[in-house]
Structure formats: structure tokens, C-alpha cells
C-alpha positions in Angstrom: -198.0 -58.4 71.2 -198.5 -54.7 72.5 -197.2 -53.4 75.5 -196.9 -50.0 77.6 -193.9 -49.2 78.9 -193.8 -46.4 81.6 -190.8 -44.3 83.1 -191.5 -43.9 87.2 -191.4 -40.3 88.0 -190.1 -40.5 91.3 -188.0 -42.9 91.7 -184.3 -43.5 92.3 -182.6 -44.4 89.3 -184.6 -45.1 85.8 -186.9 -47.6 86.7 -189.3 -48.7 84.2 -192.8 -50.8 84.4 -194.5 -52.2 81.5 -198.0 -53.8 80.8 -199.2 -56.1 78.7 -202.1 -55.0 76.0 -204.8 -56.0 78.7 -203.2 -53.3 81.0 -201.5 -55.9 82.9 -198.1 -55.1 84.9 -196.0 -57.8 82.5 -192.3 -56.3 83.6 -190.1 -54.3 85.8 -187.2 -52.7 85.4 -185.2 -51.3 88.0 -182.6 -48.7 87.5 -179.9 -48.6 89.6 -179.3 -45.8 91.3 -175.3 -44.4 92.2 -174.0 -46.7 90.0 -170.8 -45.9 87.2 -172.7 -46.1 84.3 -176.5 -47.5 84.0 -177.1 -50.9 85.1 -180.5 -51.7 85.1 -182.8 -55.4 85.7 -185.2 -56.3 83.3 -187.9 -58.7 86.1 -191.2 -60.3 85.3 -193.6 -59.5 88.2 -192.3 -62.2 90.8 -188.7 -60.2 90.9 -187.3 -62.9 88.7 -184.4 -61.3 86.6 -184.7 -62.0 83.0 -181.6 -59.8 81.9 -179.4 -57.2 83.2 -178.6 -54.2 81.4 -174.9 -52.3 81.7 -173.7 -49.3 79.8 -170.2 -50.2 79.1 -168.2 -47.1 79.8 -164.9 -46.1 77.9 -166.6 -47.0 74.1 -166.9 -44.7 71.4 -170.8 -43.7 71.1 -173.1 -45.6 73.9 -173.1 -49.1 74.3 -175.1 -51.4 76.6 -175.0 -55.2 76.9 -177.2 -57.6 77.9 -177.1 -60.7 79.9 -180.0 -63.4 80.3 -178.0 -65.3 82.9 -174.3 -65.9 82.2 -175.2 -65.6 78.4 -174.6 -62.6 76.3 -178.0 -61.6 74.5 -176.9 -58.6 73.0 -174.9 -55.9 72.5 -176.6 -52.1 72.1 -175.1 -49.3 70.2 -175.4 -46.2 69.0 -173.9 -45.3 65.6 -172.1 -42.4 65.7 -172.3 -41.0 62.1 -175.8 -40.9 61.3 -176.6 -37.5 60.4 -180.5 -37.8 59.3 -181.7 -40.6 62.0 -179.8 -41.7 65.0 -179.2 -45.6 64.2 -178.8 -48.1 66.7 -177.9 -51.6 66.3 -178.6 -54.2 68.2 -175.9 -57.2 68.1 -177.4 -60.6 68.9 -175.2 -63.9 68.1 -175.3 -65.2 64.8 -176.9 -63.5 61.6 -179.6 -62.1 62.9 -178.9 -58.4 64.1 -181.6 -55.7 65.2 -181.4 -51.9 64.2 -183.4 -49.3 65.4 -184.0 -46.2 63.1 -186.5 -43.3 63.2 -187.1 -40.0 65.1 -185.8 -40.4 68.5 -186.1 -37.1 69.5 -190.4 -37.6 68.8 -190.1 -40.9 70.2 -190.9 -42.6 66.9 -188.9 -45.6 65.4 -188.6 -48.7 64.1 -186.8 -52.1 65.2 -185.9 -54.5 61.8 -184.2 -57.5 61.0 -183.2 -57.2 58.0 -186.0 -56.1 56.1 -188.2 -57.5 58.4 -189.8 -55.0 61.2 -189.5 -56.6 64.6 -191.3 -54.1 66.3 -192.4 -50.2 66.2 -192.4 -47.7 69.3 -194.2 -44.6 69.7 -195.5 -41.8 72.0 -197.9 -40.0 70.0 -200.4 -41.2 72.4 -199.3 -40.5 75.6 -197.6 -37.6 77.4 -196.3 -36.3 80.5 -193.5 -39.4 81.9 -191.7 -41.2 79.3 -194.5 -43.5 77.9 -194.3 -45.5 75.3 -196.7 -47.8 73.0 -194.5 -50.8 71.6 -196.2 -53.4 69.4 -193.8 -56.2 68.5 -194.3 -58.9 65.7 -194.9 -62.3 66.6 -191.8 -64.7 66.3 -189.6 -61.8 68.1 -187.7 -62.3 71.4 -190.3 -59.5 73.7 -188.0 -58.9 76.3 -185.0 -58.1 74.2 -187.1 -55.6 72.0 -188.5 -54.1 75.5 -184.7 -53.8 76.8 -183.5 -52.2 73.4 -186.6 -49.8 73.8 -185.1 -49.1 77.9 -182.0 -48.3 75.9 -182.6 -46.0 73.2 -184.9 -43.9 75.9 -182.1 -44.0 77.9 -179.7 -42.5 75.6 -181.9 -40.5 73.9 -183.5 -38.6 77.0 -181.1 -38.5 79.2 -181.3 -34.4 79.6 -185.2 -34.8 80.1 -184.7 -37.1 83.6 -181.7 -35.0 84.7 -184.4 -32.2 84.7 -186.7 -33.6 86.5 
């Protein structure tokens, strides 16, 4: 499945929609804003929240964790020591982790599992707001790839909101 994922440019907090690949509005998320930390709710189009984001504050590197409900989905990090790529992993329960790897700084990367690629996320083709193209295998959980993706933009591109 392919989907768009959009920063708002004015809005308070980092609030996020995303379409489906028939242009679509699929998601919203809403950043919110004066908070400690990010916390931030991942909604399908009714308002419904499908998982809530939250930096956890006081960790060595960034680290976000998600919650569908009372459940923990996952826990998002960035490695501190990679020196070529920044590295993130993505820690779901059981085996079957996530990492994202590429060129964050261009907006280019790659989610695996294991050798596997879950999904890939570009911005080659758009410009302007943070906007993304993110085509994710079939199989994958979408909504976790699409909150890892509202992740790594946040950590990556924090300097280019606080700009704006």
C-alpha cells in the first residue's frame, strides 16, 4: 500500500495527515502542542485513536513508545553510535523487530525485518512541507510503519519546524 504523509504548516504542534494511494485522507495525527516531550495521536478519519505516541524523556538517544490501547506496540529509538547512517530500531514484542536505516538527512530510508523490507520512505518527489511517499509491503502492520515514519521526521527535522 502507498500512502502520502504530509506535515501541516501552520498548525500547533506537529500534526500530520496522510492519504491513501487514491489521494484519500486515510490518517491524522495530531501533535500536541505545550506538552514535555512530543506526544502525538495517530486517528483514522472519524477521530478514532489508533495509537498514541510519547517521547520518553531522560533516555540516552530519542525514544518514543507506542500504545494501541493499553497495549505496548512498540518502542522507537535512535542508535546513538551510528556514524555512516542514523539507525533506528523499532521494538515490537516477540522476534520480530523493525530498523530503519538510510539517509535521513535527504529523507531517504528503509524499514526491514530482518532481511525483509517492510517498507521504503522518500521525498524525492515532493517539496516545500515535510512530505513524504511511503510504500509499505503487504503483510506489515500500516499504522505502525506510518508512526515510525512520524518518528524519525520528528527526530530528524526537528531544527527545520523550529524555523518555521
Amino acid at each position: 500500500m502507498r500512502y502520502v504523509m504530509k506535515q501541516k504548516l501552520l498548525s500547533w504542534g506537529d500534526d500530520f495527515t496522510i492519504k491513501d494511494e487514491s489521494g484519500t485522507d486515510a490518517f491524522f495525527v495530531d501533535g500536541k502542542a505545550l506538552s514535555f516531550g512530543d506526544k502525538l495521536s495517530f486517528q483514522d478519519m472519524s477521530g478514532k485513536e489508533l495509537v498514541y505516541i510519547e517521547q520518553k524523556l531522560l533516555n540516552w538517544g530519542p525514544t518514543y513508545e507506542l500504545w494501541r490501547g493499553d497495549e505496548q506496540l512498540a518502542v522507537v529509538k535512535r542508535q546513538l553510535f551510528s556514524f555512516i547512517h542514523h539507525r533506528f530500531t523499532v521494538d515490537v514484542p516477540g522476534p520480530d523487530d523493525l530498523e530503519a536505516e538510510g539517509d535521513f538527512l535527504d529523507h531517504e530510508y528503509t524499514i526491514t525485518r530482518g532481511d525483509h523490507v517492510a517498507a521504503t520512505v522518500s521525498k524525492r518527489w515532493f517539496s516545500w512541507t515535510d512530505t513524504y511517499g511511503i510504500e509499505i509491503g503487504d503483510g506489515e502492520d500500516d499504522v505502525l510503519i506510518l508512526a515510525t515514519a512520524v518518528i524519525v521526521d520528528l527526530v530528524c527535522h526537528s531544527d527545520d519546524r523550529n524555523r518555521r
